[in-house]
Legacy VTK file of the C-alpha trace (Angstrom):
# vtk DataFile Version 3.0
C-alpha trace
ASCII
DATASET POLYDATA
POINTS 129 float
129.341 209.991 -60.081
129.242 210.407 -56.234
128.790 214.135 -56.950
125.454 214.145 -58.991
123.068 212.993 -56.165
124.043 216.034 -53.802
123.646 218.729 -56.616
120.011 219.078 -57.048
119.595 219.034 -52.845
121.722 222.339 -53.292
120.178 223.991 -55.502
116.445 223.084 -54.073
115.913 225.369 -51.103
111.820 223.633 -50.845
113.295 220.775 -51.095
116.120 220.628 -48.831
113.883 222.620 -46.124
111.530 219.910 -46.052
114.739 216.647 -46.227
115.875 219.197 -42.645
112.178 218.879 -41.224
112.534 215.354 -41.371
116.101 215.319 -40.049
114.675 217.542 -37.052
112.255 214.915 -36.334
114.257 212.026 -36.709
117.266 213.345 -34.004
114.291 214.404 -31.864
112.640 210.209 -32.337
116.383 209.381 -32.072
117.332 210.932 -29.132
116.211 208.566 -26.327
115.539 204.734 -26.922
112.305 204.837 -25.553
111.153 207.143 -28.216
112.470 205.067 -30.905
110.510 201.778 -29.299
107.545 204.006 -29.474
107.742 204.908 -33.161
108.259 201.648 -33.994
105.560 200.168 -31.567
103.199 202.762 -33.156
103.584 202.320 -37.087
105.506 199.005 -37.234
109.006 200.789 -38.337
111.589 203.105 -37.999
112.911 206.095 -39.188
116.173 205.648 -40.499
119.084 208.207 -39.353
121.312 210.061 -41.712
125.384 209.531 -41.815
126.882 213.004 -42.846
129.665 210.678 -45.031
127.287 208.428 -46.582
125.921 210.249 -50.396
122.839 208.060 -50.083
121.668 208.736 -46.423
118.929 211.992 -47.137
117.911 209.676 -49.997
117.185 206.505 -47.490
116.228 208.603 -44.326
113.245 210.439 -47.109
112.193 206.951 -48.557
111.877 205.599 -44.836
110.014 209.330 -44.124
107.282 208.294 -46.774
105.937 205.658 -44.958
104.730 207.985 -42.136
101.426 210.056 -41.673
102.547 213.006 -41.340
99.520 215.022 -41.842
97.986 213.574 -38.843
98.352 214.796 -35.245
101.064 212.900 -33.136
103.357 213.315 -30.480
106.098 212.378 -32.237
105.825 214.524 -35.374
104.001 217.470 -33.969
106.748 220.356 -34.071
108.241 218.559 -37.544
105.187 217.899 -39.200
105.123 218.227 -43.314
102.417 219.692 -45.374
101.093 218.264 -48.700
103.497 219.724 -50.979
106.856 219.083 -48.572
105.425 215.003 -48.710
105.437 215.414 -52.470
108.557 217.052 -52.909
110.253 214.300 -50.841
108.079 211.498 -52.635
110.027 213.161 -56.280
113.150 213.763 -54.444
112.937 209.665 -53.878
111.617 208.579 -57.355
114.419 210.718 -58.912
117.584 209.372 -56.816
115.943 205.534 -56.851
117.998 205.203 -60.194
121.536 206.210 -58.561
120.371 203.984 -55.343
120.161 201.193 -57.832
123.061 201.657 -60.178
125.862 202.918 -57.096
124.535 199.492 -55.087
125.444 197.667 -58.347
128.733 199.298 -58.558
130.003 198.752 -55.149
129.437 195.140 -55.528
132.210 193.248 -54.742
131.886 189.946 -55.642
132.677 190.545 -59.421
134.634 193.610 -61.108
132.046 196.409 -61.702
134.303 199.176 -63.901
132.891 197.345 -67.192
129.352 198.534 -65.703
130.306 202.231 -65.899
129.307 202.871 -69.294
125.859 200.908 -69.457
125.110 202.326 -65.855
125.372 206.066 -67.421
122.890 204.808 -70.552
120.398 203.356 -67.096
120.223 206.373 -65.435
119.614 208.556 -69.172
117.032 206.154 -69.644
115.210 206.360 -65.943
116.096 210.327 -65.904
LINES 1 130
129 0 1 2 3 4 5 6 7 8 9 10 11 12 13 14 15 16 17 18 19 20 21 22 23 24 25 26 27 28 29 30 31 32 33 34 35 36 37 38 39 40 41 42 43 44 45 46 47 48 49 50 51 52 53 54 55 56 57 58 59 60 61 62 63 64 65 66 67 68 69 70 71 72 73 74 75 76 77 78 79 80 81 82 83 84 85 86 87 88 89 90 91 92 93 94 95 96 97 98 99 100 101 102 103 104 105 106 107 108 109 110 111 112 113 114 115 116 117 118 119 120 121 122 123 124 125 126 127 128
């Protein structure tokens, strides 16, 4: 199940251009503390990094992403900056991985066993795809 969230980012060349511009921009926020503080300061949150392990890290590093203007000028997304349809394209990339966010958070869950889950989290994401 792992496997299915990094398929369509493959095969979407739009798509995964525009989940890179916001990489760029978050290494370049990332790079110096000061920076970071700035962001922050200046819209009240962060940008969240991406873990190359981690299946779910372009999906939370986007969702973070969509809470930024980035059709306005800025310092801090200037050379990054995403048009209209890249914003779009990230805002479906996010609406269409929420489901596995939800279900793989569910299954990870240690506190009870989860393998009896398997089945009826396969019917949830048919149902929400």
């Amino acid at each position: 199940m792992n496997l299915c969230p990094k398929k369509p980012l493959e095969n979407a060349k739009k798509l995964r251009e525009a989940i890179e511009k916001v990489a760029k921009c978050v290494n370049s926020v990332h790079k110096s503390p000061k920076m970071s503080e700035a962001v922050e300061l200046a819209f009240g949150k962060s940008l969240k990094k991406r873990c190359a392990t981690r299946w779910n890290t372009n999906f939370e590093m986007a969702q973070s992403a969509l809470d930024f203007p980035w059709d306005t000028e800025g310092a801090v997304f200037k050379d990054n900056r995403l048009n209209r349809h890249e914003v779009k394209l990230i805002g479906e990339f996010v609406k269409v991985m929420g489901p596995f966010e939800h279900i793989f958070i569910q299954l990870q869950d240690v506190a009870y066993p989860t393998i009896c889950l398997c089945i009826p989290a396969l019917y949830y994401l048919r149902n929400e795809l």
